[in-house]
mmCIF file as gemmi writes it, N, C-alpha and C atoms, coordinates in Angstrom:
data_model
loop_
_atom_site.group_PDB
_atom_site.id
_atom_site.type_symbol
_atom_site.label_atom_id
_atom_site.label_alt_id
_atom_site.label_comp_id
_atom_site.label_asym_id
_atom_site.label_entity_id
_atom_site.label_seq_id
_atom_site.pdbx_PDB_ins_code
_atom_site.Cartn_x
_atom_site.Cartn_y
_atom_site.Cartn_z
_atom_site.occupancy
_atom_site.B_iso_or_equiv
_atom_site.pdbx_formal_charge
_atom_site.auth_seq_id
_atom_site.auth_asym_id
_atom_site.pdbx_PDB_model_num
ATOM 1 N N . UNK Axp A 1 ? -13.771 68.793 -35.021 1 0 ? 1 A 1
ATOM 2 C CA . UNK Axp A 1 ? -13.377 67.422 -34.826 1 0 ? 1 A 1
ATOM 3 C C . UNK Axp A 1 ? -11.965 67.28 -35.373 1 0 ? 1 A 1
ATOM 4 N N . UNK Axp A 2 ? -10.879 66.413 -34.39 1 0 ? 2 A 1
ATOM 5 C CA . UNK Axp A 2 ? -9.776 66.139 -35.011 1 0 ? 2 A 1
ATOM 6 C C . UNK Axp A 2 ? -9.317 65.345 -35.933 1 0 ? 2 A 1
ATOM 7 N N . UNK Axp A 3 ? -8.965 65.425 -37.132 1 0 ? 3 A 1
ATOM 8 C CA . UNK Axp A 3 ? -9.114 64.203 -38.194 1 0 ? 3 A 1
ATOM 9 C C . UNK Axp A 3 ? -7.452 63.855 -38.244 1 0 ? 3 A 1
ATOM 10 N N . UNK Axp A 4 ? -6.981 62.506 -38.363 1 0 ? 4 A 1
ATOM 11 C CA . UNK Axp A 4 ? -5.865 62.384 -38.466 1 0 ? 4 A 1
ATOM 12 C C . UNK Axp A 4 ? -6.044 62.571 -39.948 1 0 ? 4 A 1
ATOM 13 N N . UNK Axp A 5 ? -4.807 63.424 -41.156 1 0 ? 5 A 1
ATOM 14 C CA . UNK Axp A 5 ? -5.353 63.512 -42.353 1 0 ? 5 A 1
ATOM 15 C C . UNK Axp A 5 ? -4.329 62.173 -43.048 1 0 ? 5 A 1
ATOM 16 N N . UNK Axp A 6 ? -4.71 61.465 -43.785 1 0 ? 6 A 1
ATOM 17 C CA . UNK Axp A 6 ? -3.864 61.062 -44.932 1 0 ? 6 A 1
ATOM 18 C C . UNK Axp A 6 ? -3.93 60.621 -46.015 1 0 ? 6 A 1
ATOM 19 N N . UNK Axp A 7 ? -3.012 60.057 -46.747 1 0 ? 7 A 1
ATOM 20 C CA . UNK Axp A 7 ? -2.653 60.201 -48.615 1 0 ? 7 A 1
ATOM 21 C C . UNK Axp A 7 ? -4.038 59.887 -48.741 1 0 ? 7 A 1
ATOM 22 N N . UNK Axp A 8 ? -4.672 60.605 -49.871 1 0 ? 8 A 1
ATOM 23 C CA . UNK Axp A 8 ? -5.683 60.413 -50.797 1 0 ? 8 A 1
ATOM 24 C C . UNK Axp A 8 ? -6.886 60.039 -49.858 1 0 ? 8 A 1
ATOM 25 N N . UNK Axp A 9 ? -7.333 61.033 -48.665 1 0 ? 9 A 1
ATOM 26 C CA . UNK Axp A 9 ? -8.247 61.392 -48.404 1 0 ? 9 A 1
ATOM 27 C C . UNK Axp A 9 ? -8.961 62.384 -48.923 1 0 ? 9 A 1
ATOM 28 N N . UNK Axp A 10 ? -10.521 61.733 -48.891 1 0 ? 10 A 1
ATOM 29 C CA . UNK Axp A 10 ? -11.665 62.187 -49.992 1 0 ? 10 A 1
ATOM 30 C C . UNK Axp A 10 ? -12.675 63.126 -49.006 1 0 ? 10 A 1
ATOM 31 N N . UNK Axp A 11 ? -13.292 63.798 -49.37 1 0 ? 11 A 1
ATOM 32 C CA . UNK Axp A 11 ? -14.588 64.424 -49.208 1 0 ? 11 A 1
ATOM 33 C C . UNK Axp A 11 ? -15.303 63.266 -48.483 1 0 ? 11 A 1
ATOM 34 N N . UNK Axp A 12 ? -15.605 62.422 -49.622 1 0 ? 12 A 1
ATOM 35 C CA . UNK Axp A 12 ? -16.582 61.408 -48.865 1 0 ? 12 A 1
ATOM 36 C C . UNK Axp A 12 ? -16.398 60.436 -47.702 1 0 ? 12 A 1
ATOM 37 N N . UNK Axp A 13 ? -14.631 60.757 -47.434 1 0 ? 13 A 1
ATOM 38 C CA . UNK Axp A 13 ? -14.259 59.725 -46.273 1 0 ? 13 A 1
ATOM 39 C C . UNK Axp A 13 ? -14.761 60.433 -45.129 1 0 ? 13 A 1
ATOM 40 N N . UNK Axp A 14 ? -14.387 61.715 -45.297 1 0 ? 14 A 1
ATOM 41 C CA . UNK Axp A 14 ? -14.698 63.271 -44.293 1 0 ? 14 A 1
ATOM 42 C C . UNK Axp A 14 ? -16.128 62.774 -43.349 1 0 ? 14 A 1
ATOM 43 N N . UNK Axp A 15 ? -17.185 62.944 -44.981 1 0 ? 15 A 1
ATOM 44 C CA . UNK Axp A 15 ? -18.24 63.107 -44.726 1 0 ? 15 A 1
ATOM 45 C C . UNK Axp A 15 ? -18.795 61.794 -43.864 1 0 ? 15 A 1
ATOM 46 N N . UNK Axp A 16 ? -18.577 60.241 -44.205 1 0 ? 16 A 1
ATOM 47 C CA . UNK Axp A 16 ? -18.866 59.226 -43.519 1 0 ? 16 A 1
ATOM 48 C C . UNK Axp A 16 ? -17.846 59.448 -41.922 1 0 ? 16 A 1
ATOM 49 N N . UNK Axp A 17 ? -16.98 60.139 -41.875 1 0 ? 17 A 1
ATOM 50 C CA . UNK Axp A 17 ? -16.654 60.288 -40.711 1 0 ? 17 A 1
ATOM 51 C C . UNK Axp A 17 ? -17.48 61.064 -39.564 1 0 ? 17 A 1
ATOM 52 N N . UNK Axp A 18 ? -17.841 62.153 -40.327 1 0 ? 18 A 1
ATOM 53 C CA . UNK Axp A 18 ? -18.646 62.695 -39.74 1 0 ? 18 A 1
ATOM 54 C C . UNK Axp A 18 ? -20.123 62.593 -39.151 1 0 ? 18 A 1
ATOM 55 N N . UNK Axp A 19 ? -20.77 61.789 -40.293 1 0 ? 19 A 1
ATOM 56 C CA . UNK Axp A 19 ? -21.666 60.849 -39.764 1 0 ? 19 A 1
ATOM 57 C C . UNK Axp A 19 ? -21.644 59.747 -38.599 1 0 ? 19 A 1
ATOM 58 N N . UNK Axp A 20 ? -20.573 59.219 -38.626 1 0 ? 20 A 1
ATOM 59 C CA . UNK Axp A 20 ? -20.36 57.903 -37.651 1 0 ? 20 A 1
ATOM 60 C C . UNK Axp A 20 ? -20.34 59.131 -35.998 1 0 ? 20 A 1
ATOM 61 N N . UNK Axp A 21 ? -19.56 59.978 -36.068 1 0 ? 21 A 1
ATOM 62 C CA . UNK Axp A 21 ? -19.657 61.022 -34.567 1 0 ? 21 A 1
ATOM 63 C C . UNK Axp A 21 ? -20.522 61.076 -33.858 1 0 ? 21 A 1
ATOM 64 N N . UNK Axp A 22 ? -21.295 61.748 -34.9 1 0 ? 22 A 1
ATOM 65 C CA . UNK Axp A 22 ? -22.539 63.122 -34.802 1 0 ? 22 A 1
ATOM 66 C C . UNK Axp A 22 ? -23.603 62.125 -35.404 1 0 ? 22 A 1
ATOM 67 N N . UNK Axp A 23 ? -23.814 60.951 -36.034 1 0 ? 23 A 1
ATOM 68 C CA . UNK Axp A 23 ? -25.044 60.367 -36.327 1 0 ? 23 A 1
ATOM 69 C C . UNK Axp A 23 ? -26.083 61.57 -37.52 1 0 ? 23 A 1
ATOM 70 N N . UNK Axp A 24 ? -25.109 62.135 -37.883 1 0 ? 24 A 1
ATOM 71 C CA . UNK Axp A 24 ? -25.899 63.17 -39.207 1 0 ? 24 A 1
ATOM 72 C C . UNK Axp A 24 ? -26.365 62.377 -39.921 1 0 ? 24 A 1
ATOM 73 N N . UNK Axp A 25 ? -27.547 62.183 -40.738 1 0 ? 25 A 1
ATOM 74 C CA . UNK Axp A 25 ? -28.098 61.935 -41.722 1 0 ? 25 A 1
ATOM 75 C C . UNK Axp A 25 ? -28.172 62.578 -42.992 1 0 ? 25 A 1
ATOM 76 N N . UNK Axp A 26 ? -26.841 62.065 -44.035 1 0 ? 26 A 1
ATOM 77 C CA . UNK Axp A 26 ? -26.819 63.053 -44.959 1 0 ? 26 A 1
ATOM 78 C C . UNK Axp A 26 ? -27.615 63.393 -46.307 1 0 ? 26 A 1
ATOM 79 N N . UNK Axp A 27 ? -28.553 62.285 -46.219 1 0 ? 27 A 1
ATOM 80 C CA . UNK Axp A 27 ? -30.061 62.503 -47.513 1 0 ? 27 A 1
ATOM 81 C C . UNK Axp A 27 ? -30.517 63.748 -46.405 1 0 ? 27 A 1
ATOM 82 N N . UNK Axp A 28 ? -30.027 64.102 -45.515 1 0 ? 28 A 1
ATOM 83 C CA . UNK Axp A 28 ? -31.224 65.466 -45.072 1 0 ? 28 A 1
ATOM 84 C C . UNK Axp A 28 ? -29.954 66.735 -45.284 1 0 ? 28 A 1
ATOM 85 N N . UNK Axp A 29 ? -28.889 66.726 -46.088 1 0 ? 29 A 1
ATOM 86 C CA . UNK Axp A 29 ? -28.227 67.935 -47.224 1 0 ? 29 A 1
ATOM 87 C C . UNK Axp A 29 ? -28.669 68.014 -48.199 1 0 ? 29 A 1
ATOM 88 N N . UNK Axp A 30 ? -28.153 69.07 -48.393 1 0 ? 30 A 1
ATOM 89 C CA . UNK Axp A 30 ? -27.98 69.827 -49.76 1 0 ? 30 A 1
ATOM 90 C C . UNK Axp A 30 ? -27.083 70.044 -50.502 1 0 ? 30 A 1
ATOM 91 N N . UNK Axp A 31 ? -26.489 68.759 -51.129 1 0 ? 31 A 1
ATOM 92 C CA . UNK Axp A 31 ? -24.865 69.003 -51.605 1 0 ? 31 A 1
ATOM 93 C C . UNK Axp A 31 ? -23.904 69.5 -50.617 1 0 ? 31 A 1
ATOM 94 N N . UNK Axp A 32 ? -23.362 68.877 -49.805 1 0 ? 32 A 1
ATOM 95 C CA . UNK Axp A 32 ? -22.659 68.643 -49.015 1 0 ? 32 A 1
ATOM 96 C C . UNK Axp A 32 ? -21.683 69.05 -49.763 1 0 ? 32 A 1
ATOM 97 N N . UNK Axp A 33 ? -20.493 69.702 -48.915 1 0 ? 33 A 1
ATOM 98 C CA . UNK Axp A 33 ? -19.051 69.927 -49.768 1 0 ? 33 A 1
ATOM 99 C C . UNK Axp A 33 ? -17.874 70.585 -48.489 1 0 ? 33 A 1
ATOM 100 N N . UNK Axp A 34 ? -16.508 70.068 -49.443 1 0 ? 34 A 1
ATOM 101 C CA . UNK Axp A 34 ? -15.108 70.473 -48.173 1 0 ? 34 A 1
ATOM 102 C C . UNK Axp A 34 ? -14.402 71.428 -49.073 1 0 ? 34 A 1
ATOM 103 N N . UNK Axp A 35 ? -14.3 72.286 -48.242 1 0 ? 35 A 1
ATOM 104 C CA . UNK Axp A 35 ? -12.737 73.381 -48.512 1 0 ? 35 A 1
ATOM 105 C C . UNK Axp A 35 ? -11.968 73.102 -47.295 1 0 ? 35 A 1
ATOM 106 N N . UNK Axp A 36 ? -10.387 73.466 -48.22 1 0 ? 36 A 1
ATOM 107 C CA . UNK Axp A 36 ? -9.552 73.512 -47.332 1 0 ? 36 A 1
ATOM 108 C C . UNK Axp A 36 ? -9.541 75.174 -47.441 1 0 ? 36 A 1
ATOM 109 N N . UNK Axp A 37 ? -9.45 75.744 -46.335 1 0 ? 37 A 1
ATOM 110 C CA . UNK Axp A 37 ? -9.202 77.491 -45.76 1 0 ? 37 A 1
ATOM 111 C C . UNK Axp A 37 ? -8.134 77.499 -45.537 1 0 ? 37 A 1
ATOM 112 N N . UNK Axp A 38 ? -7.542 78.694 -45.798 1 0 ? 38 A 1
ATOM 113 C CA . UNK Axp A 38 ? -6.253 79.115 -45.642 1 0 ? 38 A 1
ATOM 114 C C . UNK Axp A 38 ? -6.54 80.301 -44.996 1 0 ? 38 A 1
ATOM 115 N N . UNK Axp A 39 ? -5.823 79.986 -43.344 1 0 ? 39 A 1
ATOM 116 C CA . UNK Axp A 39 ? -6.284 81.481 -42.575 1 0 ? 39 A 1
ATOM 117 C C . UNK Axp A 39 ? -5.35 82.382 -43.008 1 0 ? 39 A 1
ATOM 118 N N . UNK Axp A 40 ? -4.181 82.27 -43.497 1 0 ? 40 A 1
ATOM 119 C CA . UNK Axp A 40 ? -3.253 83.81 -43.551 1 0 ? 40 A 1
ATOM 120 C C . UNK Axp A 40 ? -3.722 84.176 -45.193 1 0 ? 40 A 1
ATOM 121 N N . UNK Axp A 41 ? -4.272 83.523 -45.768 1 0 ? 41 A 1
ATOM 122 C CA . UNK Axp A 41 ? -4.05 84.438 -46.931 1 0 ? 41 A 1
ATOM 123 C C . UNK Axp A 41 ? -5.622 84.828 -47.403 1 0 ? 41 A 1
ATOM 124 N N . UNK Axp A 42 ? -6.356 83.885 -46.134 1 0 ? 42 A 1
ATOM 125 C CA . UNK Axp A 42 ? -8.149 84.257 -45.817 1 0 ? 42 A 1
ATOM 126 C C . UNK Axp A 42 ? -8.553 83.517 -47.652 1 0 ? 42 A 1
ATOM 127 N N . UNK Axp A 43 ? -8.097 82.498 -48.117 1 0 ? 43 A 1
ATOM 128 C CA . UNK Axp A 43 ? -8.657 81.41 -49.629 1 0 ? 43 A 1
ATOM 129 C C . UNK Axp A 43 ? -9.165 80.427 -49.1 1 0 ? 43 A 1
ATOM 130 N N . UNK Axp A 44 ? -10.216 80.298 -49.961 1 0 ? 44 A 1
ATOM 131 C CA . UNK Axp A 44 ? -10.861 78.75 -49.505 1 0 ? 44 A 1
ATOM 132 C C . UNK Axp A 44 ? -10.385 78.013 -51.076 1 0 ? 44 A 1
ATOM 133 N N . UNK Axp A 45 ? -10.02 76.624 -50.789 1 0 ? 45 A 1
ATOM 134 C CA . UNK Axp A 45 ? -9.996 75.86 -52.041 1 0 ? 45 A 1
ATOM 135 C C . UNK Axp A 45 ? -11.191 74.722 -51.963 1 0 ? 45 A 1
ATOM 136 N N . UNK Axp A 46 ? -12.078 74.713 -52.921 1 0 ? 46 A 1
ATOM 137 C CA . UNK Axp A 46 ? -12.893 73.773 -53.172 1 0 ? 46 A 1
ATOM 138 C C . UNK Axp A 46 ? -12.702 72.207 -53.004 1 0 ? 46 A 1
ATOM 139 N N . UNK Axp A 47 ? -12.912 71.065 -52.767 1 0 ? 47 A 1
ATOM 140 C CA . UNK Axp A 47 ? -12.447 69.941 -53.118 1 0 ? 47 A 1
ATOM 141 C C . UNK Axp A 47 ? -13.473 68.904 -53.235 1 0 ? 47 A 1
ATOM 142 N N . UNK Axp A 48 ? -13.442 68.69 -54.596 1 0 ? 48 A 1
ATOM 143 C CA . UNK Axp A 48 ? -14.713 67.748 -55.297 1 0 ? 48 A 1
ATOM 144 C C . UNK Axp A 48 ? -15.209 66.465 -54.552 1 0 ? 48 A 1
ATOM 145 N N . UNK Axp A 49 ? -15.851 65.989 -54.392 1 0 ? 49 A 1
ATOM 146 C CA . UNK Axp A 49 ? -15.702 64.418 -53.746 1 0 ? 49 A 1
ATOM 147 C C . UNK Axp A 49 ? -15.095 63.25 -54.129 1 0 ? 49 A 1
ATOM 148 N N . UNK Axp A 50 ? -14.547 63.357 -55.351 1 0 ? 50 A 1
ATOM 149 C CA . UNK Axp A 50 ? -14.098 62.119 -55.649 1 0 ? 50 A 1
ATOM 150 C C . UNK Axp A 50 ? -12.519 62.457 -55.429 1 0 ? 50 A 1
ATOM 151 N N . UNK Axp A 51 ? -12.017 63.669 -55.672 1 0 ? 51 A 1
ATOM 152 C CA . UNK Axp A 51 ? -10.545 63.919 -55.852 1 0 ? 51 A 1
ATOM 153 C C . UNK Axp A 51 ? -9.782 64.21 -54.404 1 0 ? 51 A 1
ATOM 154 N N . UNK Axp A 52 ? -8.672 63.934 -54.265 1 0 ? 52 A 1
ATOM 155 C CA . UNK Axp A 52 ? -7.809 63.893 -52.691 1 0 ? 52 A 1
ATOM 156 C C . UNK Axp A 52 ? -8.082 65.194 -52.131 1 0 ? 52 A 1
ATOM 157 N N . UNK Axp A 53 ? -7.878 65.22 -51.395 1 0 ? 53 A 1
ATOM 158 C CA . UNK Axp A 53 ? -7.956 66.966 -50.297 1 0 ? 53 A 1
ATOM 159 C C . UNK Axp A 53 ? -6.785 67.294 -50.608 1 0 ? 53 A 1
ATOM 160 N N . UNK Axp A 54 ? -5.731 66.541 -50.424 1 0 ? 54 A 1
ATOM 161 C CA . UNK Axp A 54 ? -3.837 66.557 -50.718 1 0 ? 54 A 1
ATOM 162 C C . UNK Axp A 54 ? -3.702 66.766 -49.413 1 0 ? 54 A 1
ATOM 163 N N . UNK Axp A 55 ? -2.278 67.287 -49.562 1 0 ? 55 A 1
ATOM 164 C CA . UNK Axp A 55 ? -1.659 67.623 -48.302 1 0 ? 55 A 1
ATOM 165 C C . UNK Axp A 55 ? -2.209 69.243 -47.58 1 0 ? 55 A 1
ATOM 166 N N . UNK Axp A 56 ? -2.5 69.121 -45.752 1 0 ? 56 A 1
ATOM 167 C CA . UNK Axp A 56 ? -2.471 70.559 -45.635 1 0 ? 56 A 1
ATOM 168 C C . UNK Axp A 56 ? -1.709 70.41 -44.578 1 0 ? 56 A 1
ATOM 169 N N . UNK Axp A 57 ? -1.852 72.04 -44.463 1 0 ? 57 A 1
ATOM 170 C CA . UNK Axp A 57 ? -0.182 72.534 -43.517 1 0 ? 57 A 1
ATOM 171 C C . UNK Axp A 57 ? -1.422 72.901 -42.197 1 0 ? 57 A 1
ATOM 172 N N . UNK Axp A 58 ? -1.396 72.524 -41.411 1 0 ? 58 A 1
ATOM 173 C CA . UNK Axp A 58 ? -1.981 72.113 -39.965 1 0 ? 58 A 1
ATOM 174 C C . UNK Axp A 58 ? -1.819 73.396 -39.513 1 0 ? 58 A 1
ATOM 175 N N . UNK Axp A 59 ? -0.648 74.144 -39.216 1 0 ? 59 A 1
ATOM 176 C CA . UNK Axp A 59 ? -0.152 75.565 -38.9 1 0 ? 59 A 1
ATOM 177 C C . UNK Axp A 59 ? -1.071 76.438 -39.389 1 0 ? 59 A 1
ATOM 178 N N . UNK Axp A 60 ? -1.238 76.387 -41.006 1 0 ? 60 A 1
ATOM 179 C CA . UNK Axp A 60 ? -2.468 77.236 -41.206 1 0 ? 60 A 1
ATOM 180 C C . UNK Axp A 60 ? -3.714 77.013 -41.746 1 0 ? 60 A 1
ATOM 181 N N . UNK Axp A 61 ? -4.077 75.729 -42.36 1 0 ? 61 A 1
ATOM 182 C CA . UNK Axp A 61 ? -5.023 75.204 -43.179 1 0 ? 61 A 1
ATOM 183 C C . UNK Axp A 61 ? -5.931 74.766 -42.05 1 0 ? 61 A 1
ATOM 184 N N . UNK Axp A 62 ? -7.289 75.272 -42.519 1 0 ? 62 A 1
ATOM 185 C CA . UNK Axp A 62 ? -8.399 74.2 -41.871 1 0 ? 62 A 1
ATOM 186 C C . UNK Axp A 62 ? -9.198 73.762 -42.627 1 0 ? 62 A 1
ATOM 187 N N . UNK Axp A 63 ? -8.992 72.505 -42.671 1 0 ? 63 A 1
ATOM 188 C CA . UNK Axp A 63 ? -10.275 71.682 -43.734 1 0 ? 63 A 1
ATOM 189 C C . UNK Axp A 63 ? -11.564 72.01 -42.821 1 0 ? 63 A 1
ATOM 190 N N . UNK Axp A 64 ? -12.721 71.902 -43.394 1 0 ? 64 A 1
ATOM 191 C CA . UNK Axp A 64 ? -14.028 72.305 -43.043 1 0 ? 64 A 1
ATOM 192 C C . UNK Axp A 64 ? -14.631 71.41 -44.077 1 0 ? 64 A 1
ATOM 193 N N . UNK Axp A 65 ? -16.212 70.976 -43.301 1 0 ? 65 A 1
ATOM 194 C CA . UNK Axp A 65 ? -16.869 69.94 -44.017 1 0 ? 65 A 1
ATOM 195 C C . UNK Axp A 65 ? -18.339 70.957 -43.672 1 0 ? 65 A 1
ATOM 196 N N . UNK Axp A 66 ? -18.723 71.162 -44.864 1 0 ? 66 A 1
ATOM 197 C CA . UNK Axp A 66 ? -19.753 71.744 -44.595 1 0 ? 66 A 1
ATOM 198 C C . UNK Axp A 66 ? -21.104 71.63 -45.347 1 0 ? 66 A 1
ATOM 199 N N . UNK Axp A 67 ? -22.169 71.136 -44.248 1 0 ? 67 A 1
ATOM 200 C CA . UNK Axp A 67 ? -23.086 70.552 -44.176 1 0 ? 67 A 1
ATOM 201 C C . UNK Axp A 67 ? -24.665 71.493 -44.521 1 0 ? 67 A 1
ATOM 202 N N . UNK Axp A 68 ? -25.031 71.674 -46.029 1 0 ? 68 A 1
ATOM 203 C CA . UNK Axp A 68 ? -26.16 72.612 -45.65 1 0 ? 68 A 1
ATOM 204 C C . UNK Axp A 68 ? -27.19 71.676 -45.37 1 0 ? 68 A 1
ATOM 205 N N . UNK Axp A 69 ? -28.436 71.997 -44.618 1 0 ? 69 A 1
ATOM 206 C CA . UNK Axp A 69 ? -29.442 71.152 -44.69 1 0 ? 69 A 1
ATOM 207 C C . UNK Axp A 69 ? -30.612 71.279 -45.878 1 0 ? 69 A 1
ATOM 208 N N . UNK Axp A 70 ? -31.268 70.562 -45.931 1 0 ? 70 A 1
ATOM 209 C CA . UNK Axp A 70 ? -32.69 70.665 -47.024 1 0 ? 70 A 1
ATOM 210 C C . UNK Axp A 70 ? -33.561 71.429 -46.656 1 0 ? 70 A 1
């Protein structure tokens, strides 16, 4: 999904975005959580839910929201 990104976007904005799409129901995760990936240097960075994603570089970063189930 294409996200326009900006200042002091959260995990949890991600995640209610993602819900509104796809109609996910997220009491049916398991601690839900976002990394931003970095394909050239193959790092994932963690990003808590309350704290910004920051800035990523589109060229190589892919944020990922990833959803385990229960």
């Amino acid at each position: 999904m294409d996200v326009q990104m900006f200042d002091n976007m959260t995990p949890e904005m991600l995640f209610e975005m993602v819900k509104n799409k796809w109609g996910i129901d997220l009491d049916r995760t398991d601690e839900p959580f976002v990394v931003v990936h970095d394909q050239i240097r193959d790092s994932y960075r963690v990003v808590e839910n309350d704290e910004s994603i920051g800035d990523v570089d589109n060229s190589r970063e892919v944020v990922r929201v990833v959803l385990p189930l229960k």
